[in-house]
N, C-alpha and C positions, 0 to 999 in steps of 0.2 A: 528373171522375173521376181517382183516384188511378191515378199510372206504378207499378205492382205487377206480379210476375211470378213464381212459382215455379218451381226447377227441377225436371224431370223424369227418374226412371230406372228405365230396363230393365233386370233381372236374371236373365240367361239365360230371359228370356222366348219359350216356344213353345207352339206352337199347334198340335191333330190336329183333323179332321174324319173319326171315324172312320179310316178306313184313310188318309188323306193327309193329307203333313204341309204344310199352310199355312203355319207358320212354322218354321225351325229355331232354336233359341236364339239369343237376340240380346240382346247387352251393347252398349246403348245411354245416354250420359248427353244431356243436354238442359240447357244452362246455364239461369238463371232470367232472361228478358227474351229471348230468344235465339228467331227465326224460324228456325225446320227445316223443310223440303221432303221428303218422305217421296218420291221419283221414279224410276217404273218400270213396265214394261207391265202387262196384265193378266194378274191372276196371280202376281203379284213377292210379295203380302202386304201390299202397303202399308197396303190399308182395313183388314183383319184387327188389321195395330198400332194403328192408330188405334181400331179399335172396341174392342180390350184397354184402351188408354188410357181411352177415355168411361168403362169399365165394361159397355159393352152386351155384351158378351162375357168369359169369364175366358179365363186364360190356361191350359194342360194343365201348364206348368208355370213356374215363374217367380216375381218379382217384381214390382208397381209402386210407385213411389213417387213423391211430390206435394212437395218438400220434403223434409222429413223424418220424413213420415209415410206410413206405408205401407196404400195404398189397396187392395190386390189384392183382398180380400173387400168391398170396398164397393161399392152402389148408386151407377149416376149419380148418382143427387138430393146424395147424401153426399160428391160429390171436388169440387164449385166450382170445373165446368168450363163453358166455356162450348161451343155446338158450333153448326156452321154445313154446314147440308147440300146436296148439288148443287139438290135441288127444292126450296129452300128452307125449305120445310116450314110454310107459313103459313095458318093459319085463313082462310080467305077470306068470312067470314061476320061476321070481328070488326074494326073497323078498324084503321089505324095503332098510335094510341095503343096499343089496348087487344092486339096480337099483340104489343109490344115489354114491355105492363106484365107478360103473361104471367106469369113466371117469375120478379116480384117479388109478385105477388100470393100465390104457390106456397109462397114463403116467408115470407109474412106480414107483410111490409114495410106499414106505416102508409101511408094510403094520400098523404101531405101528402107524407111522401119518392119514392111514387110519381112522383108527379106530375114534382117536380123532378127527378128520375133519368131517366126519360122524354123529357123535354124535353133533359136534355142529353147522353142519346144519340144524340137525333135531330139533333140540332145539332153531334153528332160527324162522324155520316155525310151532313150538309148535306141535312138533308129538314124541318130548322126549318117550320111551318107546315101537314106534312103527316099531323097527328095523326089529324084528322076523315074522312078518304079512307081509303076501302075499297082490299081488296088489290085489285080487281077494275081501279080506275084507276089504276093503277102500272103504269109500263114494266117489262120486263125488268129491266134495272139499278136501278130504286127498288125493284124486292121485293127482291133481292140485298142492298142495302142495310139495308131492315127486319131481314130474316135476319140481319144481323152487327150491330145495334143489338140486336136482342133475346138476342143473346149477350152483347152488351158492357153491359148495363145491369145484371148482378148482380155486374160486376164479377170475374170469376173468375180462377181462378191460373193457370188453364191453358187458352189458346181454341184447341178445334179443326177443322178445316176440311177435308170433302171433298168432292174438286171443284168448290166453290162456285162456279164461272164458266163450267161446261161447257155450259149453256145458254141463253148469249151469243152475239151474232154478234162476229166480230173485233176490232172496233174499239171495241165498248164492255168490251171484256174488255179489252182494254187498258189503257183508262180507269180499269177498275177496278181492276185492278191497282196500278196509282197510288195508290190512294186507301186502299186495303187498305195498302199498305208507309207510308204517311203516316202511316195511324192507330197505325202499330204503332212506328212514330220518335215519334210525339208521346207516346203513353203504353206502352210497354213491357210488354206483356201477352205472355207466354210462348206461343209459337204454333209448333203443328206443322199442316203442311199438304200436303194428300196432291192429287198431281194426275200426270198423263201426259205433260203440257204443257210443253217444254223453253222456252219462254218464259218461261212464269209462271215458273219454278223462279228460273231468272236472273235476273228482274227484282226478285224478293220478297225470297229469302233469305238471310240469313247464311250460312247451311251447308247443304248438299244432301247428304239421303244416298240414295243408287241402289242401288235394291232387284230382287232378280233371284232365282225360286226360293227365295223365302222367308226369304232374309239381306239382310245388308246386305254391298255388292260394294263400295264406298268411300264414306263421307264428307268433305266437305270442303266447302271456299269454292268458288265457282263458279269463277273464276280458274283455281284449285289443279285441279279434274276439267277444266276446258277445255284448262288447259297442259301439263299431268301427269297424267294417268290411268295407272291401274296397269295396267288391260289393256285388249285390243281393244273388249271390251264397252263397260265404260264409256266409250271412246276414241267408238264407234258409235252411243250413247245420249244423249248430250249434244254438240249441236253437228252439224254436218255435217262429214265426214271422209272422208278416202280411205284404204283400208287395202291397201294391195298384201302380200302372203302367200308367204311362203315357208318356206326353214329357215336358221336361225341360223348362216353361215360362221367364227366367228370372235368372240371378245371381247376388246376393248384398253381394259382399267380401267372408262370409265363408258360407251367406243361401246361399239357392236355392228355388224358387216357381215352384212347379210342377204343369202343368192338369192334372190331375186323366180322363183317360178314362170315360166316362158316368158319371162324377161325377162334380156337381155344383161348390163346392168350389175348391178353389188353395192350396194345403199343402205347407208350409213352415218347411226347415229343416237345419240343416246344411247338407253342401253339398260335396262330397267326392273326391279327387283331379281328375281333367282329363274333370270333367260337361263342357258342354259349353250349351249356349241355343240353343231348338230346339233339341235336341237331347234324345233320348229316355230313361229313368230311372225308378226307383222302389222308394220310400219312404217306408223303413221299419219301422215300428211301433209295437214295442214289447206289446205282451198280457197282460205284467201287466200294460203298460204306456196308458191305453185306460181303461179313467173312465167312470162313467154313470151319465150321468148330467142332470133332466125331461128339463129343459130350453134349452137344447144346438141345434145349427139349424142343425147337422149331426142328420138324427134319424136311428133307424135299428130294425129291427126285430129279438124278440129271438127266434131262428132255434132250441137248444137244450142249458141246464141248466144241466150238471152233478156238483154231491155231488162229492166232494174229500175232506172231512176231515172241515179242518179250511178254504180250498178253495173251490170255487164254479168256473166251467170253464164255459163260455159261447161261444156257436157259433152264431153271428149275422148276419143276413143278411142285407146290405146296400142297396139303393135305385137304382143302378145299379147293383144289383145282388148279387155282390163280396160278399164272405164269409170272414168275420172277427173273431179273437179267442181273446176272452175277462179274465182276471185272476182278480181276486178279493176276498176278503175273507166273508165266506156265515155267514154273520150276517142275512141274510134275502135272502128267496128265491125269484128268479126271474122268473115268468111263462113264459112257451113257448108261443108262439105268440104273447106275448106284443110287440108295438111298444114302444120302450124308446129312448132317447138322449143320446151321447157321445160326448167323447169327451180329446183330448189329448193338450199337450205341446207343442210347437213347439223346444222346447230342447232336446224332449227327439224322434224327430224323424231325421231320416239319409236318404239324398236322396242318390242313389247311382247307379251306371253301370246298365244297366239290362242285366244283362250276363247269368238271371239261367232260367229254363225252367217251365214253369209255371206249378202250383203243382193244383189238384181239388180244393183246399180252395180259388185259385187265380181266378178258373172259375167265369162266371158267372152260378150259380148251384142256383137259387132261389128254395127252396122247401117250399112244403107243410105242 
């Protein structure tokens, strides 16, 4: 199969359901070969863009475009997209072969290219030899796989995917994962793909965009939102994160000095565009940038000490309450109820909007 991939674009694309707005406009491009991760809770809009894209849905107002040709009043059958859906969606009545020849037959494809096309779908997604087997004898992950071979055998400009791995257990999602970002290195088929999963997002995509009430809250490289995010949200959404909360003391060029609620010292961070002082922010401070120092004047108590292999996670609790998540690697165990010292960088933390709604780890939850 031919590396082919069209770009895609969003032109103030939104969306009502009746009285609620699903989508608010969204100006979105999509290079052509380019993996986009559509990631966000339930509710963000994400399936909604997506189903604008297939065409199963129009847009209330907007654009699409496939290249350079503008799909918005067209039927699925008409945009040579491919699509790949959490239940996979498979005939279980019709074998291998014949669920992947599908959607060549639909199109009237001879059936001598069937054949060949078929075969080296299956031999994309390594099920070579499982033409003849019913859906009924396929694991988990070989239906998975049918499902994105019967997409990828018409060849389309644009493959879409949602949630295709949510009814996986862990580890062959993982698996899969792999094999999906393989297929999509080896031939370049333009993919947007919509999932929950800050996993998947990471591992698959070029670029992530985090969707939240119906926009889009930032795009970017995975890198770019895990090191940079522009505010607490996204800071909250992607990755684990410590957000301690207060108001803005002060700005000096790119820091910022925060007060921490209940909390003695002023954090310094760099600071994310829009601060001004006086105004209400987050400093995030990621779990691995928070060492254990006996001398340091921040101290915290250990809440819990989980084993995870070469890591050791810790939850701390701070002198105002606030729960902290600590990453480190377990040369050495840390007992519960210790008081120790910490203590971080001031580079390695981002003041930022506080825009997300505070999670239990942000409470004050002092325990026992």
């Amino acid at each position: 199969m031919s590396n082919r991939g069209l770009a895609i674009s969003f032109r103030g694309v939104a969306r009502n359901f009746g009285s609620v707005r699903a989508l608010l406009p969204i100006e979105l491009e999509i290079g052509a070969g380019e993996f986009l991760t559509l990631l966000g809770p339930s509710g963000s809009g994400k399936t909604t863009l997506l189903n604008i894209a297939a065409g199963y849905i129009g847009p209330s107002t907007g654009r699409v475009l496939i290249g350079d040709r503008d799909v918005t009043d067209l039927p699925p059958r008409r945009r040579n997209i491919g699509m790949v859906f959490q239940n996979y969606a498979l005939f279980p009545h019709l074998a291998v072969f014949e669920n992947v020849a599908y959607g060549l037959h639909a199109r009237g494809v001879p059936a001598a290219d069937i054949a060949r096309r078929v075969e080296s779908a299956l031999e994309m997604v390594r099920l070579s030899g499982y033409g003849g087997r019913t859906i009924r004898q396929l694991s988990g992950g070989q239906q998975q796989r049918v499902a994105l071979a019967r997409a990828l055998v018409i060849e389309p400009d644009v493959l879409l995917m949602d949630e295709p791995l949510g009814a996986l257990d862990r580890q062959l999602r993982q698996h899969v994962q792999l094999e999906i970002r393989r297929l999509h290195r080896q031939h370049g088929r333009t993919t947007i793909y919509v999932t929950h999963d800050q996993e998947e997002a990471l591992v698959m995509s070029d670029r992530i965009a985090i969707m939240r009430d119906g926009r889009v809250e930032q795009i970017d490289s995975a890198e770019t939102l895990y090191r940079r995010p522009r505010s607490a949200f996204v800071a909250g959404f992607l990755g684990e994160s410590n957000l301690l909360r207060g108001t803005i003391a002060g700005i000096d060029g790119v820091d910022a000095r925060l007060r921490v609620d209940g909390f003695d010292d002023v954090i310094v961070g760099h600071a994310a565009d829009g601060l001004k002082a006086g105004a209400r922010a987050a400093a995030l401070i990621r779990p691995e940038a928070v060492k254990l120092a006996p001398d340091a004047r921040i101290k915290a108590r250990v809440i819990e000490a989980i084993y995870l292999g070469e890591l050791l996670a810790l939850r701390l609790s701070l002198a105002n309450g606030q729960v902290i998540l600590c990453r480190r690697f377990a040369c050495d165990g840390v007992p519960e109820g210790d008081k120790i010292g910490i203590v971080w960088q001031p580079a390695d933390v981002r003041i930022l909007p506080d825009d997300a709604p505070a999670r239990p780890q942000d409470h004050n939850v002092e325990e026992n």
